[in-house]
N, C-alpha and C positions, 0 to 999 in steps of 0.2 A: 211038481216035485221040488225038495225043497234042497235048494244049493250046500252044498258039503261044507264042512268047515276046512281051511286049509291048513294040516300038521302045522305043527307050531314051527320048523325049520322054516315050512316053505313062503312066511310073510317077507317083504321085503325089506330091504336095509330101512329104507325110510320109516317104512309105517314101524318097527320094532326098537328105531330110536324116536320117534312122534312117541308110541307109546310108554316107552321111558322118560320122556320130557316132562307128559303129561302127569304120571308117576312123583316124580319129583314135587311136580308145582305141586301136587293135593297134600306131597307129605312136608311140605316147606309151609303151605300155608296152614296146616294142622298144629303144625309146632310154635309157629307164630302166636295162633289163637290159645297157645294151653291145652288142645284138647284130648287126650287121649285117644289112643285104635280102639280100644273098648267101648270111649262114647261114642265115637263114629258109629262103629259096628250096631250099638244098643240105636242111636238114633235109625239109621240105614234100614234097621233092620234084616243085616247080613250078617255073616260070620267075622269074627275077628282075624282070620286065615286069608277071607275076601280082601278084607282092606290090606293086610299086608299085601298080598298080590297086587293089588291095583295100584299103589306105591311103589313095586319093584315097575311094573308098566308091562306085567306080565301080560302075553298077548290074548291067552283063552279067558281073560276077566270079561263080565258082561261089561256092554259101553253104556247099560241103563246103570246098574250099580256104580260105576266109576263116574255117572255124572251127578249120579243121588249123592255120592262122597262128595264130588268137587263142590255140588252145593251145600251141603252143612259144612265144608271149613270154608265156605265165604269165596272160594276161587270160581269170577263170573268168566268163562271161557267166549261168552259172547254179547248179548249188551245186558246189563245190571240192571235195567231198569222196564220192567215187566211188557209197556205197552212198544216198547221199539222193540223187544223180544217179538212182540206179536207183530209189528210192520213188518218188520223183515220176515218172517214166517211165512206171512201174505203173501209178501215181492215173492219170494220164491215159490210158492203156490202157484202164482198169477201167471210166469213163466212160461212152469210146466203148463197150465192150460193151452199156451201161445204154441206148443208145442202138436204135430200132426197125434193122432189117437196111435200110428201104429209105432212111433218112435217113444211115448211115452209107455207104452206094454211092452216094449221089446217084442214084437211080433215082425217085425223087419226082418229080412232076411237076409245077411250083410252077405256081399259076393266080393269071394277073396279066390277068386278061383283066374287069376291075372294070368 
């Protein structure tokens, strides 16, 4: 079954100013390059209502559309350069594998019953 989204009140202090940060950076590095929310939008292929949103750091934006944004105005949130993209990918791949089968499915049973 698939996890509920949480009302837009109940995110927390953090993640709601992360998401405004993030907002920012896309719409600081947009105006930097000249590029209009229209070419965003036309590039993204999303609505021009979406990038506004993603810009304010609205919480219900998808996080695929707001990283398809941050990649056409050029803001790299993690390494710029394709194949350490894919190391680190990896490393954290590899991790998880190091990890037991029932803590990576979440089939544990966690006992909070103290």
């Amino acid at each position: 079954m698939p996890m509920a989204k949480p009302a837009q009140g109940s995110y927390s202090r953090y993640a709601r100013r992360a998401a405004e940060l993030f907002g920012l950076m896309i719409r600081n590095a947009r105006i930097e390059r000249n590029i209009t929310i229209a070419d965003v939008a036309e590039r993204a292929g999303i609505s021009r209502g979406l990038v506004h949103r993603i810009e304010k750091g609205e919480m219900g934006s998808s996080i695929g559309a707001a990283f398809e944004v941050a990649a056409i105005v050029g803001l790299h949130l993690f390494e710029a350069e394709p194949a350490a993209l894919t190391r680190h990918l990896s490393m954290e791949r590899d991790k998880l594998t190091l990890l037991p089968k029932s803590v990576r499915t979440g089939t544990t049973k966690v006992k909070d019953d103290f």
